[in-house]
KEPAKE-264380 format. One line per 2 residues: number of its first residue (from 1); their letters; for each residue x, y, z of N, C-alpha, C, CB. Coordinates in steps of 0.02 Angstrom, whole numbers. Atoms other than C-alpha are relative to their C-alpha. Glycine has a CB too. Layout:
NUM) A) X:Y:Z:X:Y:Z:X:Y:Z:X:Y:Z  ... $
***
This chain:
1) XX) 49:35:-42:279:1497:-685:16:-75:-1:-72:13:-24  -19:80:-1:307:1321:-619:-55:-46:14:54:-16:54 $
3) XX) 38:50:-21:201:1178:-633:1:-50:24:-21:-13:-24  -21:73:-47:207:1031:-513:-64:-60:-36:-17:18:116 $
5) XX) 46:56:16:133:853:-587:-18:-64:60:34:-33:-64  -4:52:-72:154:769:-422:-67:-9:28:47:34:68 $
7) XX) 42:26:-52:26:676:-343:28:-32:66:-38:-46:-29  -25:30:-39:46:632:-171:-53:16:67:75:19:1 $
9) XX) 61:11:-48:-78:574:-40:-8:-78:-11:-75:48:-20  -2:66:-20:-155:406:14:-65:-1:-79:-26:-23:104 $
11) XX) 45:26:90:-245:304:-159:-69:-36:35:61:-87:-67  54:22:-16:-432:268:-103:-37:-41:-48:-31:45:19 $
13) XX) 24:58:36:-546:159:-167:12:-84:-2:14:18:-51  -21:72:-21:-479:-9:-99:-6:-8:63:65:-21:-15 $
15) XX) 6:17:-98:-506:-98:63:88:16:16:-31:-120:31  -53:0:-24:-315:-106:66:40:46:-17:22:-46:-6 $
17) XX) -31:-74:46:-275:80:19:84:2:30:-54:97:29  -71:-27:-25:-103:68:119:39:-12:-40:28:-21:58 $
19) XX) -35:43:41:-39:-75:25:13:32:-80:-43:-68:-1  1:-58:96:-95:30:-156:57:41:31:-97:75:-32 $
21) XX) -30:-72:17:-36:180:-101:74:-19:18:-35:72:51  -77:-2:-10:144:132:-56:28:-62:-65:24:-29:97 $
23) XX) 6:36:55:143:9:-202:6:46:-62:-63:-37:4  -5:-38:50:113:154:-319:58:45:19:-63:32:-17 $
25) XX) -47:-51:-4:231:268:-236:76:-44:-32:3:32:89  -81:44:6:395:128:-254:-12:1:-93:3:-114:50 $
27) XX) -1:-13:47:316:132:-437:43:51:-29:-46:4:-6  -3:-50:18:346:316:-448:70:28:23:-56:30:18 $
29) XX) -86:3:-29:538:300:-397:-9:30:74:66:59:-52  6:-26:-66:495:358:-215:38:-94:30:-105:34:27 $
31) XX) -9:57:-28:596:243:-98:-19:13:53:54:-28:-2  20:11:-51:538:205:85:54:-40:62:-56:-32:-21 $
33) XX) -42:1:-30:624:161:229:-43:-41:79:33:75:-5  43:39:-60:586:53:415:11:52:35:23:-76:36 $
35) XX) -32:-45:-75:579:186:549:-20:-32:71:-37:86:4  22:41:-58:586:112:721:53:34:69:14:-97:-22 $
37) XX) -25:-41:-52:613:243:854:10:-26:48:-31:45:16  -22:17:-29:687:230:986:-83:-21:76:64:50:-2 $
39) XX) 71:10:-24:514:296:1087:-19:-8:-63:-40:58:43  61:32:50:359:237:994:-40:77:-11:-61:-75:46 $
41) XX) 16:-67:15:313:380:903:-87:-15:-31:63:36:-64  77:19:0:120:303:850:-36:-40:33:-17:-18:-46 $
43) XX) 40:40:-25:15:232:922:-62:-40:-47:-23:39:50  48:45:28:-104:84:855:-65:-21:32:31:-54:-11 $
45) XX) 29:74:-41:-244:-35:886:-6:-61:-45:-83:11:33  16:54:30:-258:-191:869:-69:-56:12:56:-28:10 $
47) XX) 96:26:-6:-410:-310:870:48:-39:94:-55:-101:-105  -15:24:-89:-431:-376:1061:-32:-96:5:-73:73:75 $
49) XX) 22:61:-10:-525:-548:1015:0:-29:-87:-79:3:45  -33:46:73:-515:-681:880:-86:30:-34:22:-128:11 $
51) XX) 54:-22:79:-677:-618:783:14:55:-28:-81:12:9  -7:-56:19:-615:-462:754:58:6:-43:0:39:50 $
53) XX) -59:36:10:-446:-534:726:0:-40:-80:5:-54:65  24:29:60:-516:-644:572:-29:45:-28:-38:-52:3 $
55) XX) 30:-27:61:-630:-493:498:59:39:-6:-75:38:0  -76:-41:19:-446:-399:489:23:-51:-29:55:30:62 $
57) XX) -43:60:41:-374:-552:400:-45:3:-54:10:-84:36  26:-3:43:-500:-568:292:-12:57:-59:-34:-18:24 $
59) XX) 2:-65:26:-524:-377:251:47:6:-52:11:50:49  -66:-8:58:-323:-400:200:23:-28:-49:48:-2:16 $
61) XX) 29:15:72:-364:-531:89:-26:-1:-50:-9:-13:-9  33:-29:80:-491:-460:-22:35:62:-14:-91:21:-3 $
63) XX) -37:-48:33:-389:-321:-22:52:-7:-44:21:32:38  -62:32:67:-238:-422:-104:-26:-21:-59:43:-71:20 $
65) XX) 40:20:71:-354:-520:-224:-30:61:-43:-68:-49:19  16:-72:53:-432:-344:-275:46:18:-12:-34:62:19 $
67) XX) -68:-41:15:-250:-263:-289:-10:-61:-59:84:8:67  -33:36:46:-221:-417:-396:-54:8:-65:17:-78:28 $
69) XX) 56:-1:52:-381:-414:-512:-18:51:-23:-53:-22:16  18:-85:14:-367:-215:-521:36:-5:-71:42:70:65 $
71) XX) -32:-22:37:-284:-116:-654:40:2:10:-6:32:-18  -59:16:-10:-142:-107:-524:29:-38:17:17:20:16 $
73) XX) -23:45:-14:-104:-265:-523:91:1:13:-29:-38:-46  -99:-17:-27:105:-274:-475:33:-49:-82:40:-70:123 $
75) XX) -34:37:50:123:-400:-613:10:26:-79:-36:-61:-2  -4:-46:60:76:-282:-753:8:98:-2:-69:-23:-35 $
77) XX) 8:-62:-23:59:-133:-684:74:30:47:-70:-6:43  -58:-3:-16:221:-129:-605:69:-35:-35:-9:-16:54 $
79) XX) -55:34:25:345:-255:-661:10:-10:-80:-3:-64:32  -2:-8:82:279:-277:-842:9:56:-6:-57:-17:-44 $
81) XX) -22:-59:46:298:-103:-882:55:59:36:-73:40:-21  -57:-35:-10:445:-68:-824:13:54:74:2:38:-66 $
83) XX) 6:-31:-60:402:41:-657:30:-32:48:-58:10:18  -31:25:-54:460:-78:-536:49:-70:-14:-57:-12:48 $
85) XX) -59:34:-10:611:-193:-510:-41:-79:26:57:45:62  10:53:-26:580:-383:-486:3:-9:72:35:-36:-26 $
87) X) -24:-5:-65:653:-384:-339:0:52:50:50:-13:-4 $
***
């Protein structure tokens, strides 16, 4: 019988769960890659006026300051212990 320890899904609990969750994956030796099709294979939105525009800026700033003031901070949580590469 085989047991799998893998986690793999998006890391909740942060305004900026993208940023975690691909942050923890480069931890977890997963590398990533730019894909940029030829067609546009997603579709987005983006904000249409500047107030909406600033509460998305802002959102992605407390999300960095929380990443940074978390447990997974990148500075200890990555680089101090050895998980991730300076560079």
């Amino acid at each position: 019988m085989l047991s799998c320890s893998l986690q793999i899904g998006w890391i909740y609990g942060s305004v900026t769960e993208d940023i975690l969750t691909g942050f923890k994956m480069h931890c977890r030796g997963w590398r990533t890659i730019y894909c940029m099709p030829v067609r546009p294979a997603f579709k987005g939105s983006a904000p249409i006026n500047l107030s909406d525009r600033l509460h998305q800026v802002l959102r992605w700033a407390l999300g960095s300051v929380e990443l940074f003031l978390s447990r997974n901070c990148p500075l200890w949580y990555g680089w101090g212990a050895g998980r991730f590469k300076l560079l």
